[in-house]
N, C-alpha and C positions, 0 to 999 in steps of 0.2 A: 849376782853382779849387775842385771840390769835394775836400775831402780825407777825410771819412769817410762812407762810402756801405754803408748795410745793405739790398740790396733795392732800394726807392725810397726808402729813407728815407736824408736828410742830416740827420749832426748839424754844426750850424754853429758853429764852433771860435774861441767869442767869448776874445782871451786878455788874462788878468788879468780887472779887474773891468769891464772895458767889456762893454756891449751893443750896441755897433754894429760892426760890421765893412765897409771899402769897398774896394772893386777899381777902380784905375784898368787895366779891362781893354781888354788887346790883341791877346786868344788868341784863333788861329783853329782852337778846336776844340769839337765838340758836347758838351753837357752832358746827359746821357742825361734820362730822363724821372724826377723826383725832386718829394718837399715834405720840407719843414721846417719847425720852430714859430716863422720869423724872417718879420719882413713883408719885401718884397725890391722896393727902388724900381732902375728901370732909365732909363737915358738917356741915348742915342746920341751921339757928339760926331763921329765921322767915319764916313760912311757908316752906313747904315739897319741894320737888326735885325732880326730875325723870334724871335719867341718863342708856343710854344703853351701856351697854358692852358685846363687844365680840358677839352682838345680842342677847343679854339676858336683861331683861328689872331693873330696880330698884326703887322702890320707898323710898326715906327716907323721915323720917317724923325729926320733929325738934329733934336735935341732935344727931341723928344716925350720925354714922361715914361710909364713905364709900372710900375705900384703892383701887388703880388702879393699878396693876402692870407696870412696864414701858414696853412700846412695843403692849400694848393693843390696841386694836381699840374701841371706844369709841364716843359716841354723848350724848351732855348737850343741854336738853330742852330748850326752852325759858319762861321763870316761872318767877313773881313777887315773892320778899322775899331778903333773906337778908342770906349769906353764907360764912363758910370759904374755900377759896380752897389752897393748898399747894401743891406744886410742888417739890421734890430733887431729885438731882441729883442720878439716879441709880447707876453710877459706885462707889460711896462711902459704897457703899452694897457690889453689884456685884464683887468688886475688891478686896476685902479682904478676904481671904479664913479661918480667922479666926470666919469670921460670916457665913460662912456657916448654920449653924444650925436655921437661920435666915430664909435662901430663902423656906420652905415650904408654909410661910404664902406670902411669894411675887409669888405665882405658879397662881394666878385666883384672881379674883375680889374677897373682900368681906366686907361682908353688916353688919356692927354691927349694932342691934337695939337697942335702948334707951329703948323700951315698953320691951324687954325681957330681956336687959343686961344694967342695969340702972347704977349699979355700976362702970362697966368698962367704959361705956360711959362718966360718971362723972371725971373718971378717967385722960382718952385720951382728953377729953376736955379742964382739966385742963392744961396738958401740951401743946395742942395748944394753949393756951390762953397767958402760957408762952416763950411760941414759939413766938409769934404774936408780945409780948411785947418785947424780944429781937430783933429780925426782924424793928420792929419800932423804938427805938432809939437804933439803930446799936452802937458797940462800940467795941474797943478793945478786942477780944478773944470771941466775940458774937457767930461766927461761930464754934467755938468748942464747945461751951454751948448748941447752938443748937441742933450739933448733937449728945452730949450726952442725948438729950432728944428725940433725934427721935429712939435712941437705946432703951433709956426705954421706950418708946410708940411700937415697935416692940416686947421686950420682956413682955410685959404687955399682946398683944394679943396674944403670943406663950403659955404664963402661962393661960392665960383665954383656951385657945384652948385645953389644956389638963386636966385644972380641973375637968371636968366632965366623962370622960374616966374612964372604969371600970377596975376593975385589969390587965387583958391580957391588954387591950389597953397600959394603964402603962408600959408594958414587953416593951411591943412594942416601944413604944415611947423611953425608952432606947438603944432600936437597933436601931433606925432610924438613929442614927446622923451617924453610921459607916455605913448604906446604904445610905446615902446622899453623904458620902465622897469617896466611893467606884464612887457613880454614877459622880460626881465629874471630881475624875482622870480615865475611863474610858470611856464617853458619847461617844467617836469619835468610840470606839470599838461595836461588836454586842450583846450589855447588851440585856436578855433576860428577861421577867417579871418572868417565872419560876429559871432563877438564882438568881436574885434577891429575892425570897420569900425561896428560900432555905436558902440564905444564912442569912433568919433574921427568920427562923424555923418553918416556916407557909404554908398551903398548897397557891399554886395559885390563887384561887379563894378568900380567906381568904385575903393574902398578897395583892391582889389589891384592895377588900372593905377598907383594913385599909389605904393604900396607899390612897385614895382617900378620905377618911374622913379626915387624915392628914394633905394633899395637898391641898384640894381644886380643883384636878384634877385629872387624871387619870396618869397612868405610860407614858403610850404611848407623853400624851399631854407634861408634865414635860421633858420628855427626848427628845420631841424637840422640845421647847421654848429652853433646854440649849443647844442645836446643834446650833440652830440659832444665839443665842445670842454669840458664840463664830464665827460663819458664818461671823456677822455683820464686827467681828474685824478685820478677814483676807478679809473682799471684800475692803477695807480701803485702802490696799495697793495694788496701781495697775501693783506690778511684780506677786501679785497672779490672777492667771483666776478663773472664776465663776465654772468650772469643778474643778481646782483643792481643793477651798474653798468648795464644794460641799463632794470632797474625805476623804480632811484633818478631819470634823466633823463626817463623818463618813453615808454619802450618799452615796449607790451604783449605784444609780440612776439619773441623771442629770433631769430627768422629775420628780420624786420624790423629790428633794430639791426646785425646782424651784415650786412644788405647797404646800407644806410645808411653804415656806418662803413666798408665797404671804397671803396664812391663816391665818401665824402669823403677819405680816409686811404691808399687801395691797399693797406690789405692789413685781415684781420681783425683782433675783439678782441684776441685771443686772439696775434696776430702782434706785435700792438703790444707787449703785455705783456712777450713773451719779448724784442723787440729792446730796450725800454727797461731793461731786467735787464743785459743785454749790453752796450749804452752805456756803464750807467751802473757796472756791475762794471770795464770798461776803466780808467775814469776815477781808481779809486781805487788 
């Protein structure tokens, strides 16, 4: 399934003008340890899965769903069965600042169960199913349908994600979208978790458990996955230096971005730069 592998980097070989790409898979072979800039939904149809992310281990059993954030690192067992994997394009997310309120649930892996969340799972099912079927007879404006359905499969698990939250939580969750936005337009500056829990009216300790029920990560993690993720766009261009890319997101440190970016990414600035030259030189 992977076809162009530099390292641990995959470029995922979206062709024509589609961004999504899907595997009705049935390979029983290991997919080494790799990320990509594609979000990558997963979901078991015969027999369970195992997939490691980020070094944390997963088992899905038939129809769990399981959501990869793009940029993750990531290893797919080699397991008999029978699976959907889906693959889109991050920057169709990433790039539109009116789905912000989106990227909580794109912060960390996560594992919907079918045994504990049988509804939702029915749910997200269904729309991959319609997903699958447009994907296969491609057609006229298929691509837009799509992704109004990968919208409503994000907001299905943003709405499940809060249903169970108790009253504060709820408070909370209304503040959130204006500390997401905050976090936003200031990442490059020195956001501190105590400004941040003032200003959504919670003490520290408080404002980071709910942060991290929320997210699926902690503050510290969040705030530099979106460092990097804006890192990535200036090492792109080679009149920027890896020091300056380093500056602009808001590193004071050059040995602090460079081991940040490999935690996030597996390999260095400076690795990124040369393989994204190499890609994208192939390409043309």
């Amino acid at each position: 399934m992977i076809v162009h592998l530099d390292g641990d980097y995959e470029t995922v070989d979206f062709s024509g003008d589609r961004s999504v790409l899907i595997y009705d898979n049935v390979e029983n072979e290991e997919y080494p340890t790799h990320w990509h800039n594609a979000i990558e939904v997963i979901m078991p149809l015969v027999n369970s899965f195992e997939a490691n992310c980020d070094g944390k281990e997963f088992l899905l059993e038939e129809r769990d769903i399981l959501m990869i954030p793009a940029g993750t690192l990531h290893k797919l067992r080699a397991q008999p069965g029978r699976r959907i994997i889906m693959l889109f394009d991050n920057r169709s997310i990433a790039d539109n600042p009116s789905l912000s309120a989106l990227q909580p649930i794109l912060g960390a892996p996560l594992h919907i169960s079918y045994h504990n969340d049988r509804e939702l799972c029915d749910q997200l099912g269904n729309i991959l199913k319609d997903i699958y079927t447009l994907y296969s007879g491609w057609k006229d404006m298929a691509e837009v349908y799509i992704y109004l359905k990968l919208l409503t499969m994000l907001v299905r698990i943003k709405e499940y994600r809060f249903a169970g939250l108790g009253e504060e939580e709820e408070n909370y969750a209304e503040k959130f979208g204006s500390v997401l936005r905050y976090i936003e337009q200031n990442y490059m500056y020195n956001i501190t978790l105590e400004e941040l829990a003032k200003m959504a009216g919670y003490s520290k300790y408080h404002f980071s458990r709910l942060f991290k029920k929320y997210c699926h990560t902690s503050f510290v993690s969040f705030l530099n996955r979106r460092k990097i993720k804006a890192a990535e766009l200036l090492l792109v261009n080679n009149d920027v230096s890896v020091t300056e890319a380093a500056m602009q997101v808001g590193f004071s440190s050059l040995t602090t971005f460079n081991r940040v970016f490999r935690d996030i990414k597996g390999c260095t600035p400076t690795e990124f730069r040369k393989l994204y030259r190499i890609v994208n030189s192939s390409d043309e």
